[in-house]
N, C-alpha and C positions, 0 to 999 in steps of 0.2 A: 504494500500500500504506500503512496507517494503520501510525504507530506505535508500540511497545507503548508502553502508558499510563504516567504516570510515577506514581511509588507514594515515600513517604519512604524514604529508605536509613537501614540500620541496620547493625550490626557484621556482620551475617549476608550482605549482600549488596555481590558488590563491580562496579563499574559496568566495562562494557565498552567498545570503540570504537562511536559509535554513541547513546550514551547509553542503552543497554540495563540493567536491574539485573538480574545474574545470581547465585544465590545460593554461597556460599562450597562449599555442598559439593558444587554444580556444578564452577566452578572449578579446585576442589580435584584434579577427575579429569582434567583435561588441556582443549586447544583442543577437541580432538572433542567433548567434551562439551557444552565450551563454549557451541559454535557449533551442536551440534546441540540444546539446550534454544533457541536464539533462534529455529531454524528452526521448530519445533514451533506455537512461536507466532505466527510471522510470516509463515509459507508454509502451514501447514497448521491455522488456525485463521481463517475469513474475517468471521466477525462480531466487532464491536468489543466487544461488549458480553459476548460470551463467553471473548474474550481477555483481556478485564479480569478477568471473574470467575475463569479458570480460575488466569490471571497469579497474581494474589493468594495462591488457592489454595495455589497450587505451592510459593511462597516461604515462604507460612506452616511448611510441612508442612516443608521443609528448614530454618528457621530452626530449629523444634525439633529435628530431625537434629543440627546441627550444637550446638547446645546441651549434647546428650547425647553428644557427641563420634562419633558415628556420621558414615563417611563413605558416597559412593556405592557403594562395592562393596558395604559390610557391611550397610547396610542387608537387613532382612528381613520376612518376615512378620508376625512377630513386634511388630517394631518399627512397620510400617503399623497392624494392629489396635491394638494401644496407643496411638496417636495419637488414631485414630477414636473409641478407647472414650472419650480424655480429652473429646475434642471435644464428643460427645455428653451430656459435663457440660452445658456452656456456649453452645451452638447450638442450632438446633431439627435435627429430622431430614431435611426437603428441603437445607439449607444443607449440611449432612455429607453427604447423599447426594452433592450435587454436588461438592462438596470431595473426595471418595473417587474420581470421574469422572474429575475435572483430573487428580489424581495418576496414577492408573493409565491414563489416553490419555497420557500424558508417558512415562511406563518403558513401556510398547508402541512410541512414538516411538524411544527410547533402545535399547531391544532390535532395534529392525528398522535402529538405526543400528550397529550394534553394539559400543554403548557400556560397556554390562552385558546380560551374556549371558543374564537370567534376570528376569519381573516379579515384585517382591514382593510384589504388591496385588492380584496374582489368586486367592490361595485368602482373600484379607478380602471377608468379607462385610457391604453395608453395614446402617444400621437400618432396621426394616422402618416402610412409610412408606406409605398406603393412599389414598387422596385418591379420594372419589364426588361432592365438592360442591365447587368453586373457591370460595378466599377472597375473593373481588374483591367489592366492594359493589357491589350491582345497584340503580337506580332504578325504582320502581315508576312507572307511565304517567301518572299526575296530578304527582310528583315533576321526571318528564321535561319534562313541559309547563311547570310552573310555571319551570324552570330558561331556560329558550326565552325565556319570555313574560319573565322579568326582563333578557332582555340587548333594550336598545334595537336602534332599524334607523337610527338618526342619522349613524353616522360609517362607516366603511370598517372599521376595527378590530372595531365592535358585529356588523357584517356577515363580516368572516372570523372573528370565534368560533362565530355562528351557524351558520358554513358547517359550520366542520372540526368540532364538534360531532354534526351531522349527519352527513357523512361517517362519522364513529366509528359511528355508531348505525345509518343506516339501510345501508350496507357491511360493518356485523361488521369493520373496516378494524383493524389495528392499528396505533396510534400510529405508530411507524417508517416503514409504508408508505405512511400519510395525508401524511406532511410530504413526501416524497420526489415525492410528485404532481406534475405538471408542468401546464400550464392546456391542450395538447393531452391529455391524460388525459380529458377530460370530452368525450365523442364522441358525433354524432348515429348514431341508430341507428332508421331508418323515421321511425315517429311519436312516438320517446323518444328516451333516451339510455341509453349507458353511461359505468364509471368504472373506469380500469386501474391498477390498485393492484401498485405495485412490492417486493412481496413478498421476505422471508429468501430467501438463497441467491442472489438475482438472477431468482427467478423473477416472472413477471407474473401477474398475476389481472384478468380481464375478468367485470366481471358487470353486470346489468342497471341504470339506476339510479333508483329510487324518485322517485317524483315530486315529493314532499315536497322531495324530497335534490336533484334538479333545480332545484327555486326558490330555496331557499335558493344552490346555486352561483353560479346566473346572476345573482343579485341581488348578492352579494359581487363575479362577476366584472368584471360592469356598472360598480359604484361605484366600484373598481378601478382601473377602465381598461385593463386587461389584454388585456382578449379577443383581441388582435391578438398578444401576448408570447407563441404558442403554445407556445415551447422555455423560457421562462420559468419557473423556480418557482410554483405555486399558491399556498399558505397563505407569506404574507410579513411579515417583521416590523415592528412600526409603530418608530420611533424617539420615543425617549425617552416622553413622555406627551403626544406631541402624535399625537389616534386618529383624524386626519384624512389620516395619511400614514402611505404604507411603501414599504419598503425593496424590493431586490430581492433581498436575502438571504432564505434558507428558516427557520423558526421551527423552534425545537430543543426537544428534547424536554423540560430545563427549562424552556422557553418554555411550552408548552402545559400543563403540569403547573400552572404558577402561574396560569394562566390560569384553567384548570379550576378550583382552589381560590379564585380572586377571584369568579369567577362563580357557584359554589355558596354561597359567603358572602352574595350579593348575595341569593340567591334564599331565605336561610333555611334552606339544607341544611346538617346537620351533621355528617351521613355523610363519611367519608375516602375520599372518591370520587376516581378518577382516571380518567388516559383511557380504560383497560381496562375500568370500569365501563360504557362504553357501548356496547362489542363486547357484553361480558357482557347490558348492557340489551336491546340489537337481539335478541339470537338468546332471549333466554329472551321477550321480547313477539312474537315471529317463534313460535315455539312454544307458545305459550297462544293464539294465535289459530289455532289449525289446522295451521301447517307442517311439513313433514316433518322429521324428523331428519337422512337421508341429503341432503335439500338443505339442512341447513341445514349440516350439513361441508363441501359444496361451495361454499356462498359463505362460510363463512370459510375455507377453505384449509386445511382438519383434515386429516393424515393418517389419522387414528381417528376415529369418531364418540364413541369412549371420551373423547375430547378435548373434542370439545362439550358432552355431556351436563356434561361440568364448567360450564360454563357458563348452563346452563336449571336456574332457581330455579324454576320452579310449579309445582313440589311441597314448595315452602316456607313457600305462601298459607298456614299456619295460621292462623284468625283466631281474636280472642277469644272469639267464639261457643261455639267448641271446645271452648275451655280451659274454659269455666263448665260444663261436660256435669258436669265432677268435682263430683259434691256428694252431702255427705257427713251 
């Protein structure tokens, strides 16, 4: 079990056994409460990434509680919408949205512990928030290539950026379940292969794997030396700046972020591209060529296809051809 993340303490929160930061007007209400705000987090939150965000959340929402001299009972309605409305000064509206989430999956927790008998984030409503185009910057296919073609095939490092790059783009893969790879993940299958990508929840994803995306592996795996490390980490990290060696540790997600950003630099991109950029790239160039919608949810792992279509920009091709129609 990961632990929750450790965040500054302030007057508002006071530390547990455990090195837990729990907030004062947690506290305030007794052990049960105590103990049941840690459990919320620690037993019934299983991604890290969401424990962070909600974490934060939580404590913000009760530092101003307790600011306002509000305890857990008295909290109300009242006092959730007031938050939210302040919030929605100073945030955008997905960040409040989720912030409204943490809160109120915390007092459902708290209620079905019965801590406080009653939620008061259920009749707040949060802002309304409409998303038909995902903000993530997408590579157009000459972009893509130039980025490829500027990372050399000299060293081991040049070759596992190449790889996990790939992997991004031609897997719709996201980041988290790319590094999590293991070098048995990459499986013969007849006259191909596939790549089993260790997906949110603990789920697995097997899908077919691109040829392209084939060469690239085996040529990273090859220079590697790997092929035999089946149980092995896949994507590993080089030590220090010597890009002729790596480690047997797995490359973390600021790993690959800087990475991303060293390699777009190189290439002359100036787009704020990240690794989600190339899920986003695969499925919107997977879709301008022909493919289906309903598979393209199914190799990335969408519960919705509302989810992907966030993802397929070409219906964004405006070109300036277009624009010059205006004349006046």
């Amino acid at each position: 079990m990961n632990p929750l993340p450790s965040v500054p303490a302030s007057s508002a929160l006071i530390p547990l056994p455990g090195g837990h930061l729990v907030p004062v007007t947690i506290t305030a209400a007794g052990d049960q409460a105590a103990w049941r705000f840690i459990d919320f987090f620690t037993a019934n939150i299983r991604n890290p990434n969401t424990r962070r965000a909600y974490l934060r959340a939580c404590q913000q929402f009760f530092a101003w509680c307790d600011e306002r001299g509000r305890t857990l009972a008295t909290i109300r309605p009242y006092d959730v919408a007031s938050y939210i409305e302040a919030r929605q000064q100073t945030h955008s509206a997905p960040d409040v949205k989720q912030q409204l989430a943490a809160i109120r999956m915390l007092f459902d927790w708290l209620v079905t512990g019965q801590v406080v008998p009653t939620n008061p984030t259920a009749a707040v409503r949060g802002p309304k928030h409409v998303v038909k185009v995902g903000a993530t910057p997408v590579l157009e296919a000459g972009e893509w290539r130039r980025l490829l073609d500027a990372i050399p095939t000299e060293t081991v490092r040049d070759l596992r950026d190449r790889a996990l790059i790939a992997t991004l783009t031609y897997s719709f893969a996201r980041i988290g379940a790319a590094l999590k790879m293991k070098v048995e993940d990459l499986r013969p299958r007849g006259a191909g292969w596939t790549v089993r990508l260790h997906e949110k929840g603990g789920k697995q994803h097997s899908m077919p794997c691109h040829h392209a995306l084939a060469e690239a592996l085996h040529a990273y795996i090859n220079a590697a030396g790997i092929a035999e490390d089946r149980k092995g980490v896949l994507f590993r990290t080089s030590p220090g700046h010597d890009a002729t060696v790596l480690t047997e540790q797995h490359m973390t997600q600021p790993d690959s972020w800087r990475m991303i950003r060293r390699r777009a630099a190189m290439a002359g991109i100036t787009a704020p591209i990240g690794s989600h950029s190339f899920r986003a790239t695969g499925i919107t160039a997977y879709l301008a060529n022909g493919g289906q919608l309903e598979h393209a949810q199914e190799m990335a792992g969408h519960e919705s296809p509302r989810t992907t279509k966030l993802y397929d920009r070409t219906k964004e091709r405006l070109t300036q051809d277009e624009v010059e129609r205006i004349r006046l």
